[in-house]
N, C-alpha and C positions, 0 to 999 in steps of 0.2 A: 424811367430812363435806363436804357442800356451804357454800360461804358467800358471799353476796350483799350489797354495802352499797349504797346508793341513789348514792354518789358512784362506784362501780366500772363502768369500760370494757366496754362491748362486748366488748374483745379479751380485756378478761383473766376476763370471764366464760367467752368461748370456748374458754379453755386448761384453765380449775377443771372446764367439763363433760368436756372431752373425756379427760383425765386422772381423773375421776371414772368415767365409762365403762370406760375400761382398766383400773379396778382393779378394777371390777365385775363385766367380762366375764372379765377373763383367767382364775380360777379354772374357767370353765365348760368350758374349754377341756383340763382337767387330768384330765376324767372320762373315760370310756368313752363312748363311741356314746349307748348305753342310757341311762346315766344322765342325759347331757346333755338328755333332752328330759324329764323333770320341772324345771319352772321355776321360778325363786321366787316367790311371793306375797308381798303386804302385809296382813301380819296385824294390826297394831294401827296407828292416825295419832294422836298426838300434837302437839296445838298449844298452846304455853305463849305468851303473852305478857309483855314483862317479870319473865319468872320464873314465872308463876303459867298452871296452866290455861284456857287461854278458847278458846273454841270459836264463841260469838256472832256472828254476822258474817262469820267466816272460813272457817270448812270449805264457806261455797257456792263460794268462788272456786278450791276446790283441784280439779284433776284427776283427785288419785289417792285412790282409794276403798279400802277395807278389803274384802278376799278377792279383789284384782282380781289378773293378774300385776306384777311388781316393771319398772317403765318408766320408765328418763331421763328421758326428751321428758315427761314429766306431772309429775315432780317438776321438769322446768326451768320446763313452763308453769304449773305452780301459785305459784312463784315469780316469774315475769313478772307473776300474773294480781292476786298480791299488792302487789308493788310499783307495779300502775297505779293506787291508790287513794291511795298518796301519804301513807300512815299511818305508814307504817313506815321509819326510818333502815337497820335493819340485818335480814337474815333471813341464819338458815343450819336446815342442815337436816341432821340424824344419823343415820345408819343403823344399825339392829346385828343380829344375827341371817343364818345363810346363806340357809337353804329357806323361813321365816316371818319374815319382816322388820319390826323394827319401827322404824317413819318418827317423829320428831321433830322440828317444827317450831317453831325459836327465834325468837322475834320481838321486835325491841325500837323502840318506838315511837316517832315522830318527834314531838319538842317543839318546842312555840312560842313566840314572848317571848311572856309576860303585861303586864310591866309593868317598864321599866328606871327606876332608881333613881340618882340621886348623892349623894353626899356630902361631905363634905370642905370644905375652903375656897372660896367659889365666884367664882370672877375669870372668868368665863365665864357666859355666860346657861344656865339649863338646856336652852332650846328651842336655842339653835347648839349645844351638845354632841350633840344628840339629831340634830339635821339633818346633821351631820358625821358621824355612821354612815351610809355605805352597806349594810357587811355586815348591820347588825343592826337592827332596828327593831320594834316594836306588830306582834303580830299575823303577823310572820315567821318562817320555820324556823330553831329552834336547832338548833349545834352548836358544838363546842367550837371547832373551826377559825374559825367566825365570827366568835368571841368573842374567841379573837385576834386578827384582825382588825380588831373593832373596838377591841381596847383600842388598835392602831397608830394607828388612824386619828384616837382620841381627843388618842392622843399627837403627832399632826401640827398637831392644829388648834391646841391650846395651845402650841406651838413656835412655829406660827407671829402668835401674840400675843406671844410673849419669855420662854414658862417653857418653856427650854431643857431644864433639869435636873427637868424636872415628873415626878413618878411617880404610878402609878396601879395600885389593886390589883383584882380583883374576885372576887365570889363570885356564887354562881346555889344558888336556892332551888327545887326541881324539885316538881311538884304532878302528880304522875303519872294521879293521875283525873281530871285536865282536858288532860291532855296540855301541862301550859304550864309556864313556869317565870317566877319575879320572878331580875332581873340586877340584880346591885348593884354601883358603882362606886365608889370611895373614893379622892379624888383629893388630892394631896398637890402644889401647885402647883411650890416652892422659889420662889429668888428669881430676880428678872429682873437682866438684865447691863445696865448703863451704856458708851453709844457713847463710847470715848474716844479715837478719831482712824476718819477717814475720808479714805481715799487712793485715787487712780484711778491704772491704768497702760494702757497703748498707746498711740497714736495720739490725744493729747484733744484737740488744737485750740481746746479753750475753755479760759480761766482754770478753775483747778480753786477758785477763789472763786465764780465765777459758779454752776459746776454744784453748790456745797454749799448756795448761797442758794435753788434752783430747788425742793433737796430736803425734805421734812418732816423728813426725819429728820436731828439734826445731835448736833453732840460733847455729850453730855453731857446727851443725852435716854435715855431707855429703851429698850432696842433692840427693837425687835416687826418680823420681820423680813415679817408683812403689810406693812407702810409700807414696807418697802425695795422690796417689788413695785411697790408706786405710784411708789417713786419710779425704778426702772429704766421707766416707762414714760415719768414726764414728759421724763427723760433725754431720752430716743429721739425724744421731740416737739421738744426744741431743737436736736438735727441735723436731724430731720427738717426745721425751720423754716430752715434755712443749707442748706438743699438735699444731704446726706446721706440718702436716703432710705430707701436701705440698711443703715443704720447698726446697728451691735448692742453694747448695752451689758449686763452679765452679770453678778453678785456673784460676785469669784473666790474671794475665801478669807474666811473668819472667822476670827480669832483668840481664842481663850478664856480670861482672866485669872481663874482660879478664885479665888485668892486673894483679891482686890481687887473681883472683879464685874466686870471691867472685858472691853468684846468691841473687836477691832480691827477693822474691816471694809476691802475693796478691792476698788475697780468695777476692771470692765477693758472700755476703750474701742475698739470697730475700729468709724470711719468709713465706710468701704468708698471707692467714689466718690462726688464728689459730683453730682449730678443735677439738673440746673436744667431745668425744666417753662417753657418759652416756649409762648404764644398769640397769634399774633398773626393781627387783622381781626377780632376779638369780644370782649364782654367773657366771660369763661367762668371760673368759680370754680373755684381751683387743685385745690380741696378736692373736685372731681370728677374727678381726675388722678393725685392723688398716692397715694393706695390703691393702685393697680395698680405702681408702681415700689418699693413697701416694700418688697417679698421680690424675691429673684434670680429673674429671669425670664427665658426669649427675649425678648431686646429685639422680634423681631418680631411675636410675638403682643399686646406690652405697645403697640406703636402700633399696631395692630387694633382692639387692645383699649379705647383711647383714643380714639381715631374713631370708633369706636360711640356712646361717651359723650357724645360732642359733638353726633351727629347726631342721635341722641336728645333731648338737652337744649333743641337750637335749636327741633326740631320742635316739643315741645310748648311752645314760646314764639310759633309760630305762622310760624318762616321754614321753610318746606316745601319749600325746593331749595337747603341749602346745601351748598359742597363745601371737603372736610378732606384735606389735604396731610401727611402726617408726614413727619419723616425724623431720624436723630441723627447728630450730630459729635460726634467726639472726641477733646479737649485734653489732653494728658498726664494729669492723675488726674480730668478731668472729662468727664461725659456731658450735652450739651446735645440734649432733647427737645423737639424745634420742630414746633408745629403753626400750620400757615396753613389759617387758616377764611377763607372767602367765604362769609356767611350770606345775604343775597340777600334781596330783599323780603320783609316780612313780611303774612300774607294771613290774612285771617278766614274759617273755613271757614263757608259760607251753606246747602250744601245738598250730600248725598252723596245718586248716583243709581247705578243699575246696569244696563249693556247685555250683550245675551245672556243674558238668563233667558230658560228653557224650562222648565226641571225647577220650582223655586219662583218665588213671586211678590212682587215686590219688597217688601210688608207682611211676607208671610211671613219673607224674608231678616233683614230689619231687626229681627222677634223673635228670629229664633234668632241673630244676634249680638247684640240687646240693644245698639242702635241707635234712640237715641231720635228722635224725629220733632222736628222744628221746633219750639220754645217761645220766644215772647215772651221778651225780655231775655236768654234764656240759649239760643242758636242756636249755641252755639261746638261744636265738638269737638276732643276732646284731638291735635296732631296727630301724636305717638308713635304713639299706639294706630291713626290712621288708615292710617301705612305696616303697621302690625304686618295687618290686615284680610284681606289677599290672603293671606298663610298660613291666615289661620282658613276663610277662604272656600274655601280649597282643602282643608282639615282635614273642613270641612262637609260638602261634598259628596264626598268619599272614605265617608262615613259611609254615605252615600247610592247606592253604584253607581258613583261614578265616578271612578274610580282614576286620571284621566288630566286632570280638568280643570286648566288656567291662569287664573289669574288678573292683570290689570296693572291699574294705578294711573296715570290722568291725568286733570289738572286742565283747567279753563276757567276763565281768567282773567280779573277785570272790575273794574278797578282794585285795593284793597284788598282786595277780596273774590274768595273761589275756590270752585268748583264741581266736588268731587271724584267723577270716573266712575271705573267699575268695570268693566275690559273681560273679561267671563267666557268664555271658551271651554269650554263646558260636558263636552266630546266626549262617547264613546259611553258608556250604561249599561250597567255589568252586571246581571243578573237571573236570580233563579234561576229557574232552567226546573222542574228536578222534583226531589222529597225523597223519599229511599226509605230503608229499613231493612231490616237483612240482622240476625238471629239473636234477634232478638224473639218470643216466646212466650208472655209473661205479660198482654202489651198488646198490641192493634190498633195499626196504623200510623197511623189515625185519633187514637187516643188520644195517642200517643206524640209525634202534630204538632202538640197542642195544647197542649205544653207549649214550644214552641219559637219563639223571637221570626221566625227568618226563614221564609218564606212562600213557597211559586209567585207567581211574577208578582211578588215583593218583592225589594230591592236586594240586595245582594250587597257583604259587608264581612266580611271573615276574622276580626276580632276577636268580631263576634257570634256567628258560627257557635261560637267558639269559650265562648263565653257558654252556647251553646247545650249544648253538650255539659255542660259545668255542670249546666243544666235538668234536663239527664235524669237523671244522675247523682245529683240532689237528689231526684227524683220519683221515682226506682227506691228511695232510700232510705226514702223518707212510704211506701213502701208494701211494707216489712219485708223488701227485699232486700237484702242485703249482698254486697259485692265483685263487682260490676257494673264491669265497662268499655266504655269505648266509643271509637272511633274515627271517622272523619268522613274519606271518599277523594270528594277533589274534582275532578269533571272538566270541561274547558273544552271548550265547542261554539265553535262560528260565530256568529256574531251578537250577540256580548256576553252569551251565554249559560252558566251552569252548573248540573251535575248532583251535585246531594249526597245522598251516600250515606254514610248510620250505623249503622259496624256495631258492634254490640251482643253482646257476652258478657255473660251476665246470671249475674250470680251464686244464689245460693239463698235464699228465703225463710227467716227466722229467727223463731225462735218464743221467746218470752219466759219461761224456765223459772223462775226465780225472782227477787223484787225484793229486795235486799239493801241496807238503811239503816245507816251507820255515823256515829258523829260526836258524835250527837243526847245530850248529857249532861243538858239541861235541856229542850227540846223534846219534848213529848208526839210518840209516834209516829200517834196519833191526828190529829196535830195537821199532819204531813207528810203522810201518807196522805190528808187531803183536796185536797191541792195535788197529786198525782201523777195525770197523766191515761192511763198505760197500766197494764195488769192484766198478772198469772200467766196465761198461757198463750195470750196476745195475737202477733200478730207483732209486730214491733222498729218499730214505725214511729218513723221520726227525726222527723217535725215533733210527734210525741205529746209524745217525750225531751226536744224543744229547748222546748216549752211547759211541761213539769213545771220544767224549770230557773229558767226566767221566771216559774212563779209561785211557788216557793219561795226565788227573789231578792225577791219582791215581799212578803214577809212579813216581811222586815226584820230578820229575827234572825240570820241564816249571815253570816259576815265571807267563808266562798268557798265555794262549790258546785264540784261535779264529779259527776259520771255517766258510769263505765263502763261499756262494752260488755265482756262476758268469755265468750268464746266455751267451752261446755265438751264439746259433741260437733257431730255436722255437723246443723246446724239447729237448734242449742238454742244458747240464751246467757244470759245471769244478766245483770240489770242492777246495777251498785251505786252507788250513792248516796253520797254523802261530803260530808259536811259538817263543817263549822267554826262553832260559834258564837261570835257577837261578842260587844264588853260590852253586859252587859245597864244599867249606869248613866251617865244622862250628866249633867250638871248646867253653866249656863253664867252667865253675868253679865256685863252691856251697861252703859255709862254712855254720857250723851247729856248735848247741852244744849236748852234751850228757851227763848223770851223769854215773858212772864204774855202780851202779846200779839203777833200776827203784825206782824211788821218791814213796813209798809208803805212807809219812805225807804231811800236810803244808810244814813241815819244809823245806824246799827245800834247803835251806844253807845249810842245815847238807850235802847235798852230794857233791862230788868232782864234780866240772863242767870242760870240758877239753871240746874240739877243735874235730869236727869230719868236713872231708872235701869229695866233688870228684869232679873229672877232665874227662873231655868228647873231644875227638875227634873223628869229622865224616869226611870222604872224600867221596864225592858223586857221582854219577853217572859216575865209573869207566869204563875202555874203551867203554864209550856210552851207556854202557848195561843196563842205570837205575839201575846198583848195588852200593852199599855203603858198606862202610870197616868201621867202628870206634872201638875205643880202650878208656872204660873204665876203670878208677881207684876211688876205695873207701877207706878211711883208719880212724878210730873209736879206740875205746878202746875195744869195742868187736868184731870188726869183719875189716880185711882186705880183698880187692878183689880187679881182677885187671881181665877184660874182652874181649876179642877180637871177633868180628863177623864180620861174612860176610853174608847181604844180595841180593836175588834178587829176580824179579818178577819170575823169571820161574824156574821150577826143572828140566832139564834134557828135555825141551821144552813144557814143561806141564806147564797147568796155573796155577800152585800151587806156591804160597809165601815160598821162603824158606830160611830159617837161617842155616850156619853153627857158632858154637859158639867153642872156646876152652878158657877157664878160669883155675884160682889156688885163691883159696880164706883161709882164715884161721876167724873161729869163735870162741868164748864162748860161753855155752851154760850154762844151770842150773846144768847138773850134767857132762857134759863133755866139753872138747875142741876139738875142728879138722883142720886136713890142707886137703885140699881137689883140686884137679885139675882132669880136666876131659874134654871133647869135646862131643859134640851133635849137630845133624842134625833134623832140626825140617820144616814142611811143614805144610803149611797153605792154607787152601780150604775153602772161602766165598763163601758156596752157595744160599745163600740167605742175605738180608739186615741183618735178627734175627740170621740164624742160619752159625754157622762155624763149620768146623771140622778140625783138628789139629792130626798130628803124628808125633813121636819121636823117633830117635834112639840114645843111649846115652852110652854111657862107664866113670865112675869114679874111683879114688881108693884114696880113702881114709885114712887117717892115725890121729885114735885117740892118745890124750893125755890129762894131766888131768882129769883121769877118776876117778870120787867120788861116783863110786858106785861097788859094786861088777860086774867083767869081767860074761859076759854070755857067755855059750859054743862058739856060734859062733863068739862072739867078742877077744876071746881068742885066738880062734885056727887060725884065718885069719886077721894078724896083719901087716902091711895094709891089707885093703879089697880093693878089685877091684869088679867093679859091670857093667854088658853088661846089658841092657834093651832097650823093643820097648815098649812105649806106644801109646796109640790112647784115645783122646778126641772129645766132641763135646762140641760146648757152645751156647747155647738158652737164648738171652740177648732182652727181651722186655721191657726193661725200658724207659723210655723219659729221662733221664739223665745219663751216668752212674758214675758223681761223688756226682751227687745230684741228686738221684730219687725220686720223689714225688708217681709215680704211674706205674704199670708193675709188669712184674716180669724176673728173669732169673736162667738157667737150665745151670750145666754143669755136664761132667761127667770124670772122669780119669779111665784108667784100663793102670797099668802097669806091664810089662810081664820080671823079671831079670832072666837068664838062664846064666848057668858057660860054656859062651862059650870066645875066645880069652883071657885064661888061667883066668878067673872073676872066683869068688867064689860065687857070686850072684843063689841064686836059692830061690825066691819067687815071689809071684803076689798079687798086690793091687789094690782094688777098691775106689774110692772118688767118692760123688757124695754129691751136694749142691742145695739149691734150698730156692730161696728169692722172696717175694710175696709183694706191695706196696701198703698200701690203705690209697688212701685220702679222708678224712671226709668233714669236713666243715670248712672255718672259717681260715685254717692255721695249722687247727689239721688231726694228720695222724697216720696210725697202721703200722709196717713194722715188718715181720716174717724171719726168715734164719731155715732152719734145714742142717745139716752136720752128712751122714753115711760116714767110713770110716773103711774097712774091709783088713785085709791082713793073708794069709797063708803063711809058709815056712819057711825058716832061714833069718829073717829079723834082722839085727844089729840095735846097737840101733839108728844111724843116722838117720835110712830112717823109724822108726817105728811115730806110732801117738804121736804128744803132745800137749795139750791144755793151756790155763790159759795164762791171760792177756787183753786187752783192745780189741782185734782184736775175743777175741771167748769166754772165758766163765770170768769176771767179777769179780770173784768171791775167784779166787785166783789169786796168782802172774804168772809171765810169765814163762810156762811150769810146774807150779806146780798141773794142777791137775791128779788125777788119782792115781796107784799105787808110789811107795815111797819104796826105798831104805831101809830093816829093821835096818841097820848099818848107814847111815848119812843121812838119811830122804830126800838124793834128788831122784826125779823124772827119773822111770826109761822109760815111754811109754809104749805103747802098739799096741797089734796089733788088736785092735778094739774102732774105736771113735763113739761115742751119745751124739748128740748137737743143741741145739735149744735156740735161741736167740726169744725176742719180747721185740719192742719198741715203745713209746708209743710218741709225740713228740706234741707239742704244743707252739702259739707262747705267747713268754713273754711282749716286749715290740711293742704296734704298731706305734711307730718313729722308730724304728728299726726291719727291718722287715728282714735281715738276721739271728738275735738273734734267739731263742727257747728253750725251756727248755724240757727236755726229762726224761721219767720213764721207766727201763727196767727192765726184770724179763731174767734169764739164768738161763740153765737146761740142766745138761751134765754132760759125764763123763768119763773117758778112760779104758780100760778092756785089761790087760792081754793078753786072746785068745777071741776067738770069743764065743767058749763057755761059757765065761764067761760074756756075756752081760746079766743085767738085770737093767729094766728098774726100777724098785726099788730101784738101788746103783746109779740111778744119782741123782748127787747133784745138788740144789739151789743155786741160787745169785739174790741177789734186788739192787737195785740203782737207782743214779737221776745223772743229771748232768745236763749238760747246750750245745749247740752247736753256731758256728758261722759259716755260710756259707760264704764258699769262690769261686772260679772257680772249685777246685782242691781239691773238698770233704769238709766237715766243719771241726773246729778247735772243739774237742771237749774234755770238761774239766767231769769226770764223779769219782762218790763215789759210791764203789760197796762193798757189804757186804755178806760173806757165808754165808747163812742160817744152811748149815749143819756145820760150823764147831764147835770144842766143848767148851762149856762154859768156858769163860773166851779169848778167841782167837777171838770172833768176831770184829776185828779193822776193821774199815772203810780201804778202798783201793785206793788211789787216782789213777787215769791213765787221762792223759794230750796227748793225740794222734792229728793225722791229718786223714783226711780220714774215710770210715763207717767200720761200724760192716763186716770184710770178712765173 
């Protein structure tokens, strides 16, 4: 019998074959001559999973064939070829029969948690129990090993809150046709021990009143021996504050009064030396010093190490020539560490130039370190980063050919202000002369150099070439070769010259003999098979394999993919697929607050704060289809909504993303109220990573109320309104973030088309188009631009017409206040033409906190009537400052915005307190 576990060695698979072998072979050796060459066969293969016959899936990864001869190496690799799918905990494999053998194949399959459970008394949250398993978690492989494992590590965390004597039981509920199992815990706390003395011994030097006051934990509290960790650190902080830097404070014993509850505890104190940090000639925070003398060190690398600190520090305070002296004495049990600083004039850096360019040109230079040019008010530069320059400079150009250049650093001084040169000695380039390949057959040398960054006549940098070879390596793979090597012999001429030469052992074309889908318990195979872009009988191309994986992650149902390669003769392979699927239910609930209206003071009490909630259910990957069904609800003081959609990957078998939605929502608005329900079919077509396009068909109807402003003809005469429209969008998103972009830009555009057809009243058409630009400066500072057209003809009601004003668009006034206004109650009636352009200006405030920023923005906009009525003249101004905090999910941002145009005496500051950027 062969046997294989998924946790067994190398070695000691190596000794099971090879001793399997010997018992196989030696009888053959026991015959005559004659006999020895009739060989055995496999007559029958047998594969049981779990006890039971299965064949599905598995006999493509086996080797060994029925009537073939009886071969080790095929029962090893059919065993390799199983275990790379990752299904299986344990295989062995049976033999029985001498001349007609028959193979049995035991397999028992690898489970996963489903779902961990506790129970019992809960003095712990469920979510830190859960986070305190490493071994076992949602969604990861069980085994029994884990699981004890995690009951230890259950058992740590609750010890280390104070249930010393806590027990824990568990059981596991195993659901074999899911491959998963529910783990149940049952935890049994007992009681906590009462601190009833606290004693230190070694070396204390401090009142052992002092160090009891210092500590949280005292006689006659609850022992939780997490607090005793806090308190061996603040320990450590009051030597470390008496110049003990070294110092190490440690819990040496506990004592355990079973009886009574009662725990003794006892610190043990060693000092060490004590280490006094002297500066003298600058003021310099200790608190950049004394990190490097906490642990035992070379005293010499610790004042290296310290001098760096210093010159660093000064630099970027702006003194660019100080010089740092260390040295230590030492007094019977004490080490004094003296630094004398000369920090030296301090200089405003005004302009950084560079001598000895040849190769780039000084603009150029200045991009690729990301070297901002001159700006009003902020001319400075860091002057850390300014010494750090000459290594990047010499980094840069090693990039470039030249392995040799130097870089130095000198100023021009002119009083307060300095003028840092760049002295480049560029020396000689290398270049590659010529690129040849040696053992290529499948490709042209042509072909084969157009996969290659470096070039004839192009620099010459070891790490690209080696990039290079990569290339090929990757390109021999997209084009169904397998075990392809390459090599790369570099030789050096005269004159900054080399000759690269790639040589190529090209492995063999592989041909795709069968696709092999495991996993899939609820997923239609149907449903996978459209996301797979290689075929039966295809070569292996790996960019096809690494596409099939990215679009069956992109379907949202598999918690892990995997795609083996399983070689099963020379030039055939079986592809296998292996999948996991996730939960398919998810369900969530948000609580929020809101005020009836936007906070426009401080005063923030002054507004009613009330309770805004929503509730989320999703059911996922319905009849296999990768479709999901969920049913949102919203409810506020200004707006109820309640949402039903259904999507899926395909429309009508097109690979277009498609939603149907049918919603009923009821909002407030500035001059109106509405109930609104409606249904829309929406398709979405990613045809590139940047760019998407997107269509809509839609039907609403409407029904205002609270109307405070005078009825317009069309809002009069069509009480409800119904509205049938198609729109079509594209959206061009080149950001590198898109809740937090630093740099990019993104394009979208709406045209939507309402026509009074399916008895709708609707007859107009609207254009939106947006477009936001990212630029990063230097340093933490950035520019970021929006402009917003928004055009519409027709009989447009006032719901679907333009509205500006608020924290999301123009600043400047309240939300939907700006533009035309009601002559009779001065609210805002829209329009059917928006002009809008935001800039902001954003910079960091504190560098310990480097999510923090403080931001200046200018808004310039305005809403019109008709289209005829745009001029760029009647739009108005807004300034402001604010502050932001980055988060995952856009920053938190607090902002004061103020209308430039409105009229004297009305200019009040605007507070807006949002999430998320400027739309």
């Amino acid at each position: 019998m062969l046997k294989f576990t998924k946790d067994s060695s190398w070695q000691e698979r190596f000794f099971s074959v090879l001793l399997t072998t010997i018992t196989l072979l030696l009888p053959l050796y026991s015959f005559p001559y004659a006999e020895r060459i009739s060989l055995p066969t496999v007559s029958k293969v047998i594969i049981k999973v779990d006890g039971q016959e299965n064949r599905e899936g598995i006999e493509e990864m086996l080797s060994v064939n029925e009537g073939e001869t009886f071969s080790l190496k095929k029962i090893t690799d059919s065993v390799k070829n199983i275990f790379k799918t990752g299904l299986f905990s344990d295989i062995q494999v049976l033999k029985s029969g001498e001349q007609n053998i028959q193979l049995t194949f035991l397999l028992t399959r690898r489970l996963f948690t489903r779902n961990i459970v506790f129970s019992g008394e809960q003095v712990i949250f469920k979510k830190e129990l859960r986070e305190s398993m490493n071994s076992l978690s949602k969604e990861a492989p069980f085994s029994e090993e884990r699981l004890t494992k995690a009951l230890e590590e259950l058992k740590e965390v609750l010890r280390r809150e104070g249930f010393i004597q806590a027990e824990i039981s568990s059981s596991v509920k195993r659901d074999l046709e899911s491959c998963s199992v529910d783990v149940f815990f049952e935890i049994s706390p007992g009681e906590r021990f009462t601190i009833r003395n606290i004693d230190f011994t070694g070396d204390i030097l401090v009142s052992k009143d002092r160090l009891k006051k210092e500590m949280k934990s005292r006689e006659g509290d609850v022992y939780i021996p997490a607090r005793v960790e806090e308190d061996i650190a603040r320990l450590k902080e009051i030597y470390h504050s008496l110049g003990y830097q070294q110092a190490e404070v440690e819990l040496s014993s506990e004592r355990f009064d079973e009886k009574n509850k009662y725990v003794y505890i006892t610190m043990k104190i060693n000092p060490y030396k004590k280490i006094e940090i002297s500066i003298r000639g600058a003021k310099i925070p200790l608190s950049l010093l004394r990190p490097i003398w906490e642990e035992r060190i070379f005293e010499e690398w610790g004042l290296a190490e310290g001098e760096a600190k210093i010159l660093s520090y000064l630099r970027r305070k702006g003194y660019l020539f100080p010089q740092v002296n260390s040295s230590i004495q030492k007094v019977d049990n004490e080490i004094q560490v003296i630094y004398e600083v000369t920090p030296g004039e301090k200089y405003r850096i005004q302009e950084i130039a560079f001598e000895g360019l040849k190769y780039f040109a000084p603009s150029q230079l200045r991009e690729e370190l990301e070297i901002a040019k001159r700006i009003p008010l902020l001319s400075w530069v860091d002057g850390e980063r300014l010494f750090e320059l000459p290594r990047e400079i010499e980094t840069l150009y090693q990039t470039h050919g030249f392995s040799q250049t130097v870089v130095d650093l000198n100023f021009i001084l002119k009083g307060k202000k300095a003028k840092a040169i760049f002295l480049i000695e560029e020396g000689q380039q290398t270049t590659v002369e010529r690129i040849s390949f040696v053992g290529n057959s499948f490709f042209t040398a042509e072909q084969l150099l157009e996969q290659l960054g470096s070039f004839e006549g192009g620099p010459f940098f070891m790490p690209n070439v080696q990039k290079d070879i990569e290339k090929l390596e990757t390109f021999y793979l997209n084009q169904g070769i397998r075990r392809t090597e390459i090599a790369v012999n570099i030789v050096n001429k005269e004159g900054g010259l080399v000759v690269l030469d790639f040589v190529v052992q090209e492995g063999k074309k592989v041909i795709i003999e069968k696709i092999v889908i495991t996993g899939n318990k609820t997923t239609r195979r149907g449903t996978i098979l459209k996301e797979i872009r290689i075929k039966e009988g295809d070569y292996a191309y790996y960019d096809l394999i690494i596409e099939t994986k990215r679009r069956l992650e992109n379907l949202g149902v598999f918690s892990e993919i995997k795609i083996e390669e399983v070689l099963v003769s020379s030039g055939k392979e079986n592809i296998v697929i292996i999948l996991r699927e996730g939960e398919r239910n998810y369900m969530s609930l948000g609580v929020g607050i809101e005020t009836k209206s936007e906070p426009y003071t401080f005063a923030i009490w002054n507004n009613v704060i009330r309770l805004r909630g929503i509730a989320e259910f999703i059911r996922g990957n319905i009849l296999g289809s990768a479709s999901q069904l969920s049913l949102v609800g919203q409810a506020s003081l200004k707006e109820k909504r309640g949402v039903l959609s259904w999507e899926q990957p395909y429309l009508l078998g097109l690979p277009w993303q498609s939603s149907l939605n049918a919603w009923i929502e009821q909002e407030e608005r500035r001059s109106y109220s509405y109930e609104r329900r409606g249904v829309s079919l929406t398709a979405i077509k990613p045809t590139t990573e940047e760019l998407t396009l997107l269509a809509t068909l839609r039907w609403v109807r409407t029904n205002l109320f609270d109307l405070e402003i005078a009825e317009s003809e069309v809002d009069r005469q069509n009480q409800p309104y119904s509205a049938s429209s198609i729109s079509s969008s594209f959206i061009w998103d080149r950001r590198d973030d898109p809740f937090n972009p630093e740099k990019g830009s993104f394009l979208s555009f709406v045209a939507e088309w309402a026509y009074p057809i399916f008895q709708a009243e609707s007859d107009y058409l609207k254009n939106f188009i947006k477009y936001q630009q990212f630029f990063p400066l230097f340093l933490g500072f950035s520019l970021s631009s929006t402009a917003r057209l928004g055009l519409g003809t027709g009989r447009i009601p006032i719901h679907e017409r333009f509205f500006a004003g608020g924290s999301g668009s123009f600043r400047g006034e309240r939300f939907d206040e700006l533009g035309p206004k009601d002559p009779s109650t001065s609210r805002p009636v829209g329009g059917k033409a928006l002009v809008l352009f935001n800039f902001e200006f954003t910079f960091p405030l504190l560098s310990a906190v480097k999510d923090l920023s403080g931001a200046v923005f200018y808004d310039k906009g305005n809403i019109f009537p008709e289209i005829s009525d745009v001029n760029l003249a009647s739009l108005q101004d807004a300034l402001g400052f604010g502050i932001r905090y980055r988060t995952p999910l856009g920053p938190i941002r607090f902002e004061l915005g103020w209308n430039l145009d409105a009229p004297k005496g009305e200019r009040q500051a605007l507070v807006f307190i949002t999430i998320g950027n400027v739309f």
